[in-house]
N, C-alpha and C positions, 0 to 999 in steps of 0.2 A: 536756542531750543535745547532741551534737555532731554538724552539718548538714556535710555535703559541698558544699563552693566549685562554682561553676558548671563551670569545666573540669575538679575533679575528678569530680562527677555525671558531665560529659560522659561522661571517661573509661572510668568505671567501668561505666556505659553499656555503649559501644562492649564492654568485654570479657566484661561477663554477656550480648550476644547472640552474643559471639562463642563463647563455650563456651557458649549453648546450642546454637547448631549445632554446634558439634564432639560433643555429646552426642549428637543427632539423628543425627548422621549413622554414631555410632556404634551404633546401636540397632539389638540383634537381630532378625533376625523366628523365629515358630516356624516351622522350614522342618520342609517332610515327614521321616520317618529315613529315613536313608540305608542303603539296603538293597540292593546290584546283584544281585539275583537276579532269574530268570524271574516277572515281575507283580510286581517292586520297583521303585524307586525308586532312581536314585544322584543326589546331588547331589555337581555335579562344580564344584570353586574354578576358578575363570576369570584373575581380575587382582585386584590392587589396585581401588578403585572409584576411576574418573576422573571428568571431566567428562561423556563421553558413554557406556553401558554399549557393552558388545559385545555382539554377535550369536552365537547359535550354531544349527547345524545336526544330521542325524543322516541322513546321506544328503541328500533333499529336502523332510524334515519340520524346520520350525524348532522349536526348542525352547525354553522359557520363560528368562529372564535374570531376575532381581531381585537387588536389592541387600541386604546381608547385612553389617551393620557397615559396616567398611571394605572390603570384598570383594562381588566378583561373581559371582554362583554364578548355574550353568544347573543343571534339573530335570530328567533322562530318565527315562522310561517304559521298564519292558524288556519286551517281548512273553513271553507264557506259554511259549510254543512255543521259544525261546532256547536253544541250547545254550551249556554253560558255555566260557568263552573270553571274547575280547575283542572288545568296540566301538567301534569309531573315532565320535569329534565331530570337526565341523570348527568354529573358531572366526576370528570375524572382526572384526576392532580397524582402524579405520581403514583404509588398503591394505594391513595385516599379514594372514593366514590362515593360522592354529597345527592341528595336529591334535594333537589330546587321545583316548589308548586306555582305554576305560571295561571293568576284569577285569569278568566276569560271574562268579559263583559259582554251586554246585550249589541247588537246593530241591528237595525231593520233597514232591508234596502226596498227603497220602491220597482212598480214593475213597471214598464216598457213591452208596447204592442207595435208589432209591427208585421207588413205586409210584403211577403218575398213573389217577385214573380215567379222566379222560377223555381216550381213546383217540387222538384226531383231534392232540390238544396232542404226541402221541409220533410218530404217523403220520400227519403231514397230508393230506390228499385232494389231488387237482389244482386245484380253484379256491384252497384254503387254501395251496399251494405258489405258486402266484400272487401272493396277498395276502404272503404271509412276504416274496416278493421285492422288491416295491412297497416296504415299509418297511424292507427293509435298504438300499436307496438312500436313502431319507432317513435312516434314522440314521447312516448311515456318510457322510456328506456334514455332520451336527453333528457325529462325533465326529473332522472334520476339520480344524474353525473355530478358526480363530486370529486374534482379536482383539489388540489395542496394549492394553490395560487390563491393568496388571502386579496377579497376583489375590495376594488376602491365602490363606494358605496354614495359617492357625491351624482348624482345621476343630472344629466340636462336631458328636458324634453327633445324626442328624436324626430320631430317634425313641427314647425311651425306653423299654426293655428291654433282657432278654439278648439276646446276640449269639448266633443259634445259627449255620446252616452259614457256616463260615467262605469266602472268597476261593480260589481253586486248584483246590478239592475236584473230584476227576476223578467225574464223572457219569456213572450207568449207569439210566437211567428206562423201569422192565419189559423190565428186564434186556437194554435196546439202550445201548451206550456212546456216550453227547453231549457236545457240549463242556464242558470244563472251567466253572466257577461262575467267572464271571467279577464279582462282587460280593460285598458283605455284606451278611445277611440279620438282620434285629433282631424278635426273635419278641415282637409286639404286636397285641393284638384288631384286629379293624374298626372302624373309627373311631376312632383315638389320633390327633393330629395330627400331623403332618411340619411339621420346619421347616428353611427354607434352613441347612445348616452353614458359609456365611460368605455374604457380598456375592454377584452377580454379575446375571445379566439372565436372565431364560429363554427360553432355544433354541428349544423347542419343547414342544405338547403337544397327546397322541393317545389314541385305544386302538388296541393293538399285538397281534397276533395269539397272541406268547408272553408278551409284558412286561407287558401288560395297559392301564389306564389310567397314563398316563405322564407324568413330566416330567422333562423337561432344562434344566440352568443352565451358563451360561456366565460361568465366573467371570476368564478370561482368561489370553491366552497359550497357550491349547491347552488348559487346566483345564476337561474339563466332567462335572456327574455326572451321576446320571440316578436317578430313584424311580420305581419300578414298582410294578404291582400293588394302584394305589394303588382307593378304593370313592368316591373324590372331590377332584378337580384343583380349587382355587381360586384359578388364576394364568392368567393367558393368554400367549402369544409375544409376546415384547419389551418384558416389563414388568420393570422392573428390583427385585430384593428386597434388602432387609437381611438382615442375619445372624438367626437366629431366627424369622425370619416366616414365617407357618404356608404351606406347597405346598397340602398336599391334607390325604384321611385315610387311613390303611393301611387295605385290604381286601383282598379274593381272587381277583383281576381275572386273564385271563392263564393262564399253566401253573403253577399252584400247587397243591400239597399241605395248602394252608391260608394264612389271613390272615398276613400279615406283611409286613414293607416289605423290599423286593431297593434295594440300595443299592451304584450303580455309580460308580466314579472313572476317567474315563479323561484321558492324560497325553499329547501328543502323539498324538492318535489313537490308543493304548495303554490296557487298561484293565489296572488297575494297585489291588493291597490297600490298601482304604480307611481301614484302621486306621493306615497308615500318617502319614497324614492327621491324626491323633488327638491331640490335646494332651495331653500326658500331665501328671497332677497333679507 
């Protein structure tokens, strides 16, 4: 068998760490699909990847940057409410500032009728109009939060079953039209467990007047989702999870028509189709 001389070891050395990094640095991520429609996703290519990433913008919301191979891609959220046309980003590279026009395309989502019993969840009273207020200040103050923790973006579904109402679905409950389903919903008994679908820390966690028992994860950059509805929370605020690790258990918490887990993705303060998210085999 024939040993490699000291400087040739050295060498050889030096150039297997050097192509491992050039391998590393070439490695994909599974970025969300690219989808620019109203409650899609566009991942928009930015630079080459330098030494320091760049920043981007969307208005005054920043938006997520991660690294992508060799390139640098930011993440936008498109609001439901979008008409088709065009998005300005602004992007920022040192003392450069580029703007970048993101096309939005058409989506039409069908609507969904459904029948709630309980009446107060469709017409709240005046104390319950109260209470609804109270917690849209705080969840609209998590689904503002942009942490430096660049999030892994590979997502698994966080409860196992079918997927029934889909994301967009225009809602009409005893036949008053509400806003648009701004989640995915995974039709599973009481008690299945939830588990985080990647890394992040949790936001926060309530019972919410429509959402029910709740948790929110912050997986970074503006990345955060939310599990509602759930019949049991086992996490607390600021505990950080692994991918996999059980949240809660789906139940029927909240304005529900029945047990199952409502599963929200929002993107820049955007909530944005979760399936998007989705690893595809």
């Amino acid at each position: 068998m024939q040993y490699l001389q000291g400087g040739q070891a050295l060498s050889f050395l030096r150039l297997f760490c050097a192509l491992g990094l050039t391998l590393a640095s070439a490695a994909s991520l599974a970025l969300p699909q690219h989808n620019p429609v109203p409650g899609g996703v566009a991942v928009i290519d930015l630079a080459a990847a330098g030494t320091a990433p760049p920043t981007a913008r969307w208005g005054e919301q920043p938006l997520a940057v991660l690294r992508d191979g060799g390139r640098w891609v930011a993440l936008l959220g498109i609001p439901l409410d979008t008409l088709p046309g065009t998005l300005e980003i602004s992007v920022f590279s040192g003392s450069t500032a580029t703007a970048l026009s993101v096309p939005v395309h058409v989506k039409n989502y069908p609507e969904q009728r459904l029948t709630i019993k309980d009446k107060r969840k469709v017409e709240p009273d005046p104390d319950d109009l109260a209470r609804i207020e109270r917690e849209r200040e705080i969840t609209e103050a998590i689904k503002r939060r942009f942490s430096d923790a660049a999030p892994a973006t590979d997502f698994m579904l966080p409860a196992t079953g079918p997927l029934s109402s889909r994301f967009g679905l225009r809602r009409v409950f005893n036949g008053q039209p509400r806003n648009p389903h701004a989640g995915l919903d995974v039709a599973v008994g009481t008690g299945a467990p939830v588990k985080a679908p990647a890394a992040g820390v949790v936001a926060n966690t309530g019972d919410y007047f429509f959402n029910g028992n709740t948790v929110f994860i912050d997986h970074g950059q503006g990345l955060i989702t939310a599990y509602m509805h759930l019949s049991r929370i086992d996490v607390r605020s600021g505990q950080p999870v692994k991918k996999g690790e059980i949240l809660g258990a789906v139940g029927a918490t909240g304005r529900v028509t029945g047990p199952h887990l409502h599963w929200a993705v929002i993107l820049n303060n955007t909530p944005v189709d979760p399936e998007l998210f989705l690893v595809r085999p």
